[in-house]
C-alpha positions, 0 to 999 in steps of 0.5 A, a space after each residue: 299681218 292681218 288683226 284677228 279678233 279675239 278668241 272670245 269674239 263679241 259676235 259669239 256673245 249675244 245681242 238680241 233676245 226673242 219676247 217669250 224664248 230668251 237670250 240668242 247665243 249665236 255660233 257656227 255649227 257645222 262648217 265644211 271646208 275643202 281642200 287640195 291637200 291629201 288627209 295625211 299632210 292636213 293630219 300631220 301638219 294641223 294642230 288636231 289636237 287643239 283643234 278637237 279641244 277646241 270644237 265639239 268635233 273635227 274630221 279630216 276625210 277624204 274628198 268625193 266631189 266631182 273636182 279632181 283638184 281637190 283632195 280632202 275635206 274638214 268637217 268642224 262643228 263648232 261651239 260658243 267661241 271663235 277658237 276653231 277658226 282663229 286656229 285654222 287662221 293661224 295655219 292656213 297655208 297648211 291648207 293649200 287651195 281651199 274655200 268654206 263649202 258649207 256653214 250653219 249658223 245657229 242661235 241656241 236659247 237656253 232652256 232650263 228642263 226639256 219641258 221648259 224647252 218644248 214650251 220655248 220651241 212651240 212659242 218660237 215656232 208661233 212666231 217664226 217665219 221666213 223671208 221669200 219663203 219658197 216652199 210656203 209650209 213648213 215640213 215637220 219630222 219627228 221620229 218618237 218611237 226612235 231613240 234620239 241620237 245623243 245631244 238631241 230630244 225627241 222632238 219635231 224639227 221644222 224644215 221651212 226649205 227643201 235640201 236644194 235651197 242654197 239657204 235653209 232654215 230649221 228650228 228643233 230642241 237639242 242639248 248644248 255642244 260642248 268642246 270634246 263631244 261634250 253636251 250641256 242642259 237642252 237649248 231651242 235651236 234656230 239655224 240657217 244652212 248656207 251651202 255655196 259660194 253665193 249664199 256665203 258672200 251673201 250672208 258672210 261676206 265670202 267662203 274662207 276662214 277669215 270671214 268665219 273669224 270675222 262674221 257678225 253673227 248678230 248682224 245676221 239674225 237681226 238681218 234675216 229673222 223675221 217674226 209675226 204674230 197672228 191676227 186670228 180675228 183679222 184672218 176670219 173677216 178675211 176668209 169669212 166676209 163678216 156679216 149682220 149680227 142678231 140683235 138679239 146676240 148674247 155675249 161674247 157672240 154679240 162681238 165681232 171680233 170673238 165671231 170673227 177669231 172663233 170663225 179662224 180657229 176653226 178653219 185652221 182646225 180643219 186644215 190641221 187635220 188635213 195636214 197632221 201626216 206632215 207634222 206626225 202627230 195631232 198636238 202639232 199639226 193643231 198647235 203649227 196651223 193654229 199659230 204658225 204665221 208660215 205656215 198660215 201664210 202658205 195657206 192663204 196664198 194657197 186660197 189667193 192663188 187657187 189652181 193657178 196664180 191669180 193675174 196682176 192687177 184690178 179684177 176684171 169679173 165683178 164678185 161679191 166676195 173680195 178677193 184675197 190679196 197679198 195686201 189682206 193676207 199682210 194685214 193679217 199678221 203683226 211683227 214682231 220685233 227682237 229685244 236688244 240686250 246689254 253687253 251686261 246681261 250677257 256677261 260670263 255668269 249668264 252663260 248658261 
């Protein structure tokens, strides 16, 4: 018989902290399971009621998929623990032929009030970037004349992929699940969507409930997010070749550095303002394009790149100007490193 580890796994407690957000508690959200069994011999033959005390949610529905050996799906949205998964573990045969379609991965940082919460999101958001970043912006949405659905916070939330990409991330504001459709205090979200068998042995390991009972989500954060800090006076000396101070400079402008951050900041203002119908309003389009590392790096592989992309190696045309390159463009950015925690400073009494 194989081990499972406990309900309260180490991998749902957290290791790593980010500098000016806190504490990651990781977890899988929403997991989306298919099966060949019908909806009524899952429902008469699962524990769903221990299940839903368990998960924050969990359906059985009808399958719509094109796959006619399938006849249902389970819809679970996790919380804090391992208890959902060491349920179904316990009860896999009931499921007869079945694979994990659709995992989210998510890290929540707690927060103490939704001020507290806007303050900690723009701050992940001025650090946060993606690996092999497709799309190259960042899609804003945010609806304030709506009202939020319940457990969430009227804010923006930050798309880095299209809905195609086997591999999405999003960061948004939200209250904390809780088992029972419950929700707590309000918590910054960062979350990957992996949809398919691919991109689920890529990051887990495969696509049954073993590997979701197994899964070290903190090994997957500390894999996969990347962190930057923006170099705005290194940006100006690349967009605007630095040139001869007057003599007669008086402070701060006689600094090349403050000539050259101010030179930055004003061009990221400007592209704000070209792209403030992405974001909804104005105070994020500034604050996105002022500090986002994502969003300014699609820019400036925009500006590299032109019309159309910018042949491989030595310019042959002699230009006064230096070309943008992906080398200049790194060199533009800082990274960012994430904190590790100890085992103490994520005991019980810290759970928020």
């Amino acid at each position: 018989m194989s081990k499972h580890p406990p309900m309260d796994s180490m991998s749902c407690w957290p290791q790593w902290a980010i500098p000016g957000v806190g504490l990651l508690w990781p977890c899988f959200d929403y997991v989306q399971i298919v099966s060949s069994e019908s909806v009524g011999v899952l429902k008469a033959l699962l524990p769903v009621a221990q299940l839903e005390r368990a998960c924050h949610s969990f359906n059985v529905l009808t399958y719509q998929g094109p796959d006619p050996r399938l006849q249902s799906r389970m819809v679970i949205v996790g919380t804090r623990n391992a208890k959902p998964w060491l349920i179904l573990a316990q009860h896999e045969a009931v499921l007869g032929r079945y694979r994990v379609t659709q995992a989210e991965v998510a890290f929540d940082a707690h927060a103490h009030s939704i001020a507290d919460a806007y303050q900690k999101f723009f701050a992940l958001t001025g650090m946060l970037t993606k690996r092999r970043h497709q799309r190259r912006y960042l899609w804003s949405v945010h609806k304030p004349d709506n009202d939020p659905r319940p457990g969430y916070v009227s804010a923006p939330t930050f798309y880095f992929e299209d809905r195609k990409s086997s591999v999405k991330l999003k960061a948004y504001l939200r209250h904390q699940k809780l088992p029972g459709r419950g929700f707590g205090g309000p918590c910054v979200r960062l979350e990957w969507t992996l949809t398919g068998r691919r991109a689920l042995t890529r990051h887990i390991d495969g696509n049954r409930i073993q590997h979701l009972l197994t899964a070290d989500l903190n090994s997957f954060i500390k894999r996969n997010l990347r962190l930057e800090r923006v170099d705005h006076a290194a940006l100006g000396n690349l967009l605007f070749p630095p040139r001869r101070i007057p003599p007669n400079a008086q402070a701060p402008w006689n600094d090349p550095d403050y000539r050259a951050k101010r030179a930055a900041l004003l061009a990221l203002r400007n592209l704000a303002y070209r792209e403030r119908d992405k974001f909804g309003d104005w105070n994020t389009a500034r604050r996105t394009c002022r500090d986002s590392p994502a969003q300014i790096r699609g820019y400036l592989r925009g500006l590299r790149d032109g019309k159309r992309p910018r042949k491989r190696g030595r310019p042959k045309d002699k230009s006064k100007y230096r070309p943008i390159t992906d080398y200049r463009i790194d060199a533009c950015f800082q990274p960012i490193e994430l904190i590790p925690v100890t085992i103490i400073a994520a005991s019980p009494k810290s759970h928020p």
